[in-house]
VEXVO-107821 format. One record per residue (C-alpha): residue in one letter; x, y, z. Coordinates in steps of 0.02 Angstrom, whole numbers. Example, Ala and Ser with C-alpha at 12.3 -4.5 7.8 and 13.67 -1.06 7.14 Angstrom:
<lumzas>
(lumza A; (615; -225; 390))
(lumza S; (684; -53; 357))
</lumzas>
This chain:
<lumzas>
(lumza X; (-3683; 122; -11871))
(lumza X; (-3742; 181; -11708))
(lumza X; (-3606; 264; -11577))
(lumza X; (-3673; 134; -11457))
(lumza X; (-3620; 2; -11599))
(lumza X; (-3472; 96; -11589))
(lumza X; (-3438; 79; -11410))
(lumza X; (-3483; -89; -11396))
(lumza X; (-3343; -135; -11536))
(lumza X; (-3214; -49; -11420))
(lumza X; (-3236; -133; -11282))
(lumza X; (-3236; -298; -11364))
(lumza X; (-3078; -261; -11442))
(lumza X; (-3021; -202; -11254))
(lumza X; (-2969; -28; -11310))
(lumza X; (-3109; 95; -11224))
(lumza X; (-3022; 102; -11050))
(lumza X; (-2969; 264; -11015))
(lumza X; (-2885; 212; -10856))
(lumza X; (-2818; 47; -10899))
(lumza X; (-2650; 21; -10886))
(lumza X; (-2569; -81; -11047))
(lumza X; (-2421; -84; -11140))
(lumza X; (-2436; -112; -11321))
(lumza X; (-2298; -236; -11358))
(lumza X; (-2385; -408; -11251))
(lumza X; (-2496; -304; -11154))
(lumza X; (-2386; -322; -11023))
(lumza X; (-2388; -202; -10856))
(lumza X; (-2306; -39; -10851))
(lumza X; (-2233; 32; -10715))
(lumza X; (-2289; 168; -10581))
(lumza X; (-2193; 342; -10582))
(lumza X; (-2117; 298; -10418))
(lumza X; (-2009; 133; -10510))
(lumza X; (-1930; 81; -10660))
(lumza X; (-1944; -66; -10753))
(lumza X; (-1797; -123; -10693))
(lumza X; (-1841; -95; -10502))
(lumza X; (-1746; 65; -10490))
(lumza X; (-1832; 211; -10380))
(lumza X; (-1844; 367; -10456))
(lumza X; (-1790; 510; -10395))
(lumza X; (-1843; 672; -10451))
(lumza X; (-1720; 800; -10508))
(lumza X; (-1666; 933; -10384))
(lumza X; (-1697; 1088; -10511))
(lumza X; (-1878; 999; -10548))
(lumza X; (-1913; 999; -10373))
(lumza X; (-1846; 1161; -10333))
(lumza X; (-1967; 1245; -10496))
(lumza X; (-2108; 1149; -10438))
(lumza X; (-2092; 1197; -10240))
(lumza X; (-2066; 1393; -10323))
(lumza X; (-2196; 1389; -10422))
(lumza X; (-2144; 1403; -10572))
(lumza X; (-2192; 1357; -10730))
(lumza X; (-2150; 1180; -10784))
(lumza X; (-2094; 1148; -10945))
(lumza X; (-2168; 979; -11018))
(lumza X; (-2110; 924; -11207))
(lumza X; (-2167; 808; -11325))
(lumza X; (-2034; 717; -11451))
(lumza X; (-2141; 664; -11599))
(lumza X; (-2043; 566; -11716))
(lumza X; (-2108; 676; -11854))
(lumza X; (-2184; 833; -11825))
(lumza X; (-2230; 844; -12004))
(lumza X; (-2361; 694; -12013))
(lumza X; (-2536; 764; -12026))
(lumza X; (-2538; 646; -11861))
(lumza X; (-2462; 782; -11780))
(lumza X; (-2595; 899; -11788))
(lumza X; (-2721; 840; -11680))
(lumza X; (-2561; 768; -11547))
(lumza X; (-2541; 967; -11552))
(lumza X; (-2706; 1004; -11521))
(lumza X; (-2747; 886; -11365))
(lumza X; (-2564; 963; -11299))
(lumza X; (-2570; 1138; -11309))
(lumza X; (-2767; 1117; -11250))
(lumza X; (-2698; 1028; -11087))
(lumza X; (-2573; 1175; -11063))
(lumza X; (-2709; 1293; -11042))
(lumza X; (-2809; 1181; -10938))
(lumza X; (-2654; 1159; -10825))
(lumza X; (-2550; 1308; -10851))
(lumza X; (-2392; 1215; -10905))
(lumza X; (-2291; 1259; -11036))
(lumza X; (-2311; 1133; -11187))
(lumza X; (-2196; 1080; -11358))
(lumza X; (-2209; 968; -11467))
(lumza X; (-2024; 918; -11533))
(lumza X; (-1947; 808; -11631))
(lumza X; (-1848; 805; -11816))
(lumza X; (-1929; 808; -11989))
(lumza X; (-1931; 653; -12083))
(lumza X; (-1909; 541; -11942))
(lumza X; (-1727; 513; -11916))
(lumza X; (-1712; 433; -11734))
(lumza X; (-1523; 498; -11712))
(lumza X; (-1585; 674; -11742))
(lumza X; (-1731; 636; -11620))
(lumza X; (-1595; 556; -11498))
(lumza X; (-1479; 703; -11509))
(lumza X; (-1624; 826; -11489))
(lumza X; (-1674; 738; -11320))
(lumza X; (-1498; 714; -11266))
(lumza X; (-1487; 893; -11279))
(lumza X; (-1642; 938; -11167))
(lumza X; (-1588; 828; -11039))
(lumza X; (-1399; 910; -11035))
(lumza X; (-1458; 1086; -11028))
(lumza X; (-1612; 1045; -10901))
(lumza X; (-1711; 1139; -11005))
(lumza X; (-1864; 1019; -10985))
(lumza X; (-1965; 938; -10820))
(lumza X; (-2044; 809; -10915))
(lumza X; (-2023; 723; -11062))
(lumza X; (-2168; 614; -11167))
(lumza X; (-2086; 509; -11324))
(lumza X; (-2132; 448; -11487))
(lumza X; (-2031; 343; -11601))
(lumza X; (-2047; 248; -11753))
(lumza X; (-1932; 99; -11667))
(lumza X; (-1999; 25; -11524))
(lumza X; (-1787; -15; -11479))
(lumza X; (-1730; 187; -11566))
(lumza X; (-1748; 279; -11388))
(lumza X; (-1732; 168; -11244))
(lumza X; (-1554; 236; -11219))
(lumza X; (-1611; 413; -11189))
(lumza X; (-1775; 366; -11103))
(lumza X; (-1641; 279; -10984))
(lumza X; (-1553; 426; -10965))
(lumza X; (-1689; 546; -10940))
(lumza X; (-1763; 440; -10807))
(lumza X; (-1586; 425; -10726))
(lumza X; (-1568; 597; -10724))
(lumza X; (-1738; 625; -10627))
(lumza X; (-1836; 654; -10771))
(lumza X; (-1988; 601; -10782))
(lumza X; (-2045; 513; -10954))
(lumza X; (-2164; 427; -11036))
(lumza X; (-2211; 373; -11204))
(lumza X; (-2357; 415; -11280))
(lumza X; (-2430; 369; -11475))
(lumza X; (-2300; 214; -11489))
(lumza X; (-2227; 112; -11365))
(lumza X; (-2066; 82; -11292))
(lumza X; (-2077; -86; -11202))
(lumza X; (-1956; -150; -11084))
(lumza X; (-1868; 34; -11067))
(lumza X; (-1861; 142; -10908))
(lumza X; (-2030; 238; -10966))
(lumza X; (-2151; 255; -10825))
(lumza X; (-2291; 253; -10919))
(lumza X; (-2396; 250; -11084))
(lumza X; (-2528; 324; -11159))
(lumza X; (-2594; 268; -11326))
(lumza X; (-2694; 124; -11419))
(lumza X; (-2666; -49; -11386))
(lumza X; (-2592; -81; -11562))
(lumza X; (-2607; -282; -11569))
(lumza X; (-2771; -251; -11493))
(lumza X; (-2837; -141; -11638))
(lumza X; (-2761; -266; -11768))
(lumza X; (-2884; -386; -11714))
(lumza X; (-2998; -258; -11689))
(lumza X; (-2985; -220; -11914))
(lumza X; (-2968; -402; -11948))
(lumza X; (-3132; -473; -11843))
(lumza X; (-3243; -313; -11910))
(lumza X; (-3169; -354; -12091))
(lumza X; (-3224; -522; -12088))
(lumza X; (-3387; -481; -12007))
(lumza X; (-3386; -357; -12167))
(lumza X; (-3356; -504; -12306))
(lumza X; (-3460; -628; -12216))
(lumza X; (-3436; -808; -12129))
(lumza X; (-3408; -879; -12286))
(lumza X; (-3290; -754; -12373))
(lumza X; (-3121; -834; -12463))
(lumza X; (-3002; -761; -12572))
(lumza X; (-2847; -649; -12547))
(lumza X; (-2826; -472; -12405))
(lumza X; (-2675; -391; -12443))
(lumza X; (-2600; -286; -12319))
(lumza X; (-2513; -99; -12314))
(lumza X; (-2397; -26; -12181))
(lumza X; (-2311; 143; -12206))
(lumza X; (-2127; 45; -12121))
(lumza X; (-2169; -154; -12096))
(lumza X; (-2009; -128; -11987))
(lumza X; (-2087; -22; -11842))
(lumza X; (-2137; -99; -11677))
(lumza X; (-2311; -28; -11688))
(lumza X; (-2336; -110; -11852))
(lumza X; (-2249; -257; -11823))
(lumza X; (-2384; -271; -11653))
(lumza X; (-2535; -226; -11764))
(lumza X; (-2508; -334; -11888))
(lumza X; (-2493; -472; -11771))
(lumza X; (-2665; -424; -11704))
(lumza X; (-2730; -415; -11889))
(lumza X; (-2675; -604; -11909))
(lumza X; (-2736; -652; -11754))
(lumza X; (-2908; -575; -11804))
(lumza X; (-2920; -687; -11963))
(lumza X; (-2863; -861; -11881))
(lumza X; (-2985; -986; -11924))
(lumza X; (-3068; -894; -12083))
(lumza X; (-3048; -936; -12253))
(lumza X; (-2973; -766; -12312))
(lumza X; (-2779; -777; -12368))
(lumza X; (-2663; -628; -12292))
(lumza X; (-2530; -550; -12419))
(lumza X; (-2409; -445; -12336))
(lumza X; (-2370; -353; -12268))
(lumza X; (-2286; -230; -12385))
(lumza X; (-2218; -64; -12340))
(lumza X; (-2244; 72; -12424))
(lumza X; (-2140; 212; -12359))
(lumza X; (-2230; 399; -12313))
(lumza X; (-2234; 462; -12469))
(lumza X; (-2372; 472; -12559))
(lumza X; (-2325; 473; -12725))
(lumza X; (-2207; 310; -12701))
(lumza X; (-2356; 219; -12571))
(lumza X; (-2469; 248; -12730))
(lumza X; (-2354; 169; -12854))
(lumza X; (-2299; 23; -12727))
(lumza X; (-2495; -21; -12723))
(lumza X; (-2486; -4; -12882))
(lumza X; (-2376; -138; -12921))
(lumza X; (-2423; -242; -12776))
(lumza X; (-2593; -280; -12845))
(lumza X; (-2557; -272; -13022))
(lumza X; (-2470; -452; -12974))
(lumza X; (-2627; -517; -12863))
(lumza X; (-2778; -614; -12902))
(lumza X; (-2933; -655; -12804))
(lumza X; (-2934; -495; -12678))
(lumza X; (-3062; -481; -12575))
(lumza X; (-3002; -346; -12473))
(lumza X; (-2858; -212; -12428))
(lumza X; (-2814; -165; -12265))
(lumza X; (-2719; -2; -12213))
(lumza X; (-2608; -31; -12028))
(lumza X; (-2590; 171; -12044))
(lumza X; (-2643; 336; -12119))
(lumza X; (-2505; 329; -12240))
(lumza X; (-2552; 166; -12301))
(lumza X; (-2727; 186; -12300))
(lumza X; (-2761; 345; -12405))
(lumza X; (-2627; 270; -12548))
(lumza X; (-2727; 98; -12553))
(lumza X; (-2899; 199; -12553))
(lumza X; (-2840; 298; -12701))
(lumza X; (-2774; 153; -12784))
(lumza X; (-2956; 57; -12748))
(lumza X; (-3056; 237; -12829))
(lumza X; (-2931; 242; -12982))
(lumza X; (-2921; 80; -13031))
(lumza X; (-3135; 74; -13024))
(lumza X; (-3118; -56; -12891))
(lumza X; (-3229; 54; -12778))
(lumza X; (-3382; -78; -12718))
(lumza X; (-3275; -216; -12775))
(lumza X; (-3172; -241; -12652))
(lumza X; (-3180; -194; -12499))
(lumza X; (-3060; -61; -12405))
(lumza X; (-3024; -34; -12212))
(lumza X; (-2856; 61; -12121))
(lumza X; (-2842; 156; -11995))
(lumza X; (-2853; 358; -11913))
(lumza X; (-2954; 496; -12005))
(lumza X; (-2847; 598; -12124))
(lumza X; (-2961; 729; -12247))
(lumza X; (-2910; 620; -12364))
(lumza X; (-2972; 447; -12288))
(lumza X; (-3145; 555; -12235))
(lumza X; (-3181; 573; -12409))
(lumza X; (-3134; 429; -12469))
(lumza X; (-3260; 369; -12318))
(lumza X; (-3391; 524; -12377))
(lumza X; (-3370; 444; -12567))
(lumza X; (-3401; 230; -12523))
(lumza X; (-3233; 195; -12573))
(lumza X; (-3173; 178; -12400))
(lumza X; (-3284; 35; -12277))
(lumza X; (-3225; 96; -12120))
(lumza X; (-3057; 172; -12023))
(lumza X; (-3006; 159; -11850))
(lumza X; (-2953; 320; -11757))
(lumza X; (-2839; 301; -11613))
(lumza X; (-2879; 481; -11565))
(lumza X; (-2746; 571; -11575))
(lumza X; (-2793; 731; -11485))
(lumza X; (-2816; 624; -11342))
(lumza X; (-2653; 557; -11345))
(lumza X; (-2582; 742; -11354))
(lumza X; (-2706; 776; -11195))
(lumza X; (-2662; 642; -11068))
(lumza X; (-2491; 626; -11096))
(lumza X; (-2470; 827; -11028))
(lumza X; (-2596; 798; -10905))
(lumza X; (-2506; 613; -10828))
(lumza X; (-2328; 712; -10831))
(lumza X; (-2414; 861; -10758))
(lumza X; (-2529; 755; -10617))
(lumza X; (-2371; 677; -10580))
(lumza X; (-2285; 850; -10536))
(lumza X; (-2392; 950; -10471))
(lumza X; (-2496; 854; -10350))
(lumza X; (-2398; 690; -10352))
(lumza X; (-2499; 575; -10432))
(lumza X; (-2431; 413; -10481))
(lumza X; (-2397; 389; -10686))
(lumza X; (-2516; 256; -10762))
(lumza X; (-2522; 214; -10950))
(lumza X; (-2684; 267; -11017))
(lumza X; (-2782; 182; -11178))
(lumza X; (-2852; 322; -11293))
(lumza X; (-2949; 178; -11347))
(lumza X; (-3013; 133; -11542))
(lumza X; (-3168; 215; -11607))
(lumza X; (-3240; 113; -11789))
(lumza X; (-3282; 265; -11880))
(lumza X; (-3403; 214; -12066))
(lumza X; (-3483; 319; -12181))
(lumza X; (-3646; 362; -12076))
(lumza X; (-3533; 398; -11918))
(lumza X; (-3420; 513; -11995))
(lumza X; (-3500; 694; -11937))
(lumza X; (-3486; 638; -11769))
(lumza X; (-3286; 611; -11793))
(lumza X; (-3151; 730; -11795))
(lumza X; (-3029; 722; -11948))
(lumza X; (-2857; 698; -11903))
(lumza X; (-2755; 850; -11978))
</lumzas>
């Protein structure tokens, strides 16, 4: 596959924008820095202001809802690379293991002491954080989410991939994949079936296969851990006939199907697509067990969500949500990628 091929798969799945302001949940608008999204002005904090008219250096922090992903690497990466650019000072935060109270009382905490001038968020429920993205942006802070969505909170803006978007993305380049005249049985894998951004992907994914004759099973979650995703694939398929295909909504999901596919000598068989580019999931790619994955690009995300809260700041540029778009990423593309952790 070509990177023009590439391209050309992004835009049809309208994800390569780089400007384009979406929100993930109904690709709905999101709102300007200068108003909430309930119509509420916002008004920049006095001791903001006051460190931005002195000079000083800002303090911008990201609140990952688990720092200890491999995810988090390259959301690092793009972060601490658009610190330098802009000479802010950058952090990614946020509690191992992904408990949202812990994440909740960590921002709470931030926004009491005013030890941050802008905050980007991440969390695992789309509903977890609006309460402190409320009170952030009440108390003249500005925030955004970045990675997943928070729809119908007081963000400003976000940047990341439009999730339903990429679901059909996977599901039209599957069946393209199996062929017009493919039938039989594509079970699906998320890491939490209970997340927003799974919930909106897999929506996408269904859309993608309306009107074929292929049979969705799942989802089914399999949790972050590998050991337990591996044995939950396991069993899953132990209980199916007629697969065709498996489909990964996540890293998680996708390296413990993948290994599943290799061990079980299913490798060729049937055929197995997910999504962002762990080591793992590059071999897997490198070794034909893997058809293709979908990175969301991660260091991207960690890039323009510093350089909107910074833009905003410094030279008062109004917040927009940027797509870090969806790049189809196959066995012959693969040295052109960059593996995700």
């Amino acid at each position: 596959m070509s990177i023009a091929s590439i391209s050309k798969r992004a835009a049809i799945a309208a994800v390569a924008s780089a400007t384009l302001a979406l929100s993930l949940v109904g690709c709905g608008a999101i709102t300007t820095g200068t108003e909430s999204s309930g119509g509420n002005e916002f008004q920049l904090a006095d001791y903001i202001q006051e460190r931005v008219d002195s000079g000083e250096e800002l303090r911008i922090k990201l609140s990952y809802h688990d720092p200890s992903l491999a995810f988090a690497t390259p959301i690092t990466a793009g972060m601490e690379r658009a610190g330098e650019e802009l000479g802010v000072n950058v952090q990614l935060i946020g509690p191992t293991g992904g408990d949202a109270a812990k994440q909740v009382a960590e921002l709470q905490t931030a926004i009491q002491q005013k030890s941050v001038d802008a905050l980007a968020v991440s969390s695992a429920s789309s509903d977890a954080l609006k309460p402190v993205i409320e009170q952030a942006y009440n108390a003249g802070i500005p925030i955004i989410s970045f990675n997943t969505d928070n729809p119908d909170s007081t963000q400003m803006g976000f940047v990341g991939q439009d999730l339903r978007a990429s679901g059909v993305a996977e599901a039209e380049e599957l069946a393209s994949e199996l062929g017009p005249d493919a039938t039989g049985k594509v079970v699906v894998f998320s890491l939490d079936t209970g997340a927003g951004w799974s919930h909106d992907r897999f929506g996408g994914f269904e859309e993608g296969l309306a009107g074929t004759g292929l049979e969705i099973v799942g989802p089914v979650n399999v949790g972050n851990e590998p050991n337990a995703a591996y044995n939950t694939v396991e069993s899953t398929m132990a209980g199916q006939s007629d697969v065709v295909a498996i489909a990964g909504l996540d890293c998680c999901s996708t390296t413990a199907a993948a290994q599943w596919v290799q061990q079980s000598g299913n490798a060729g068989k049937i055929t197995m697509v997910g999504f962002d580019l762990l080591p793992q999931t590059a071999e897997f790619l490198q070794q034909g067990v893997v058809t293709f994955t979908i990175s969301q690009n991660p260091e991207e995300q960690g890039y323009q969500a510093v350089k909107t809260l910074a833009d905003f700041l410094l030279d008062g540029t109004a917040i927009e949500g940027v797509d870090t778009g969806a790049q189809f990423i196959t066995r012959d593309t693969l040295d052109q990628a960059t593996v995700e952790g």
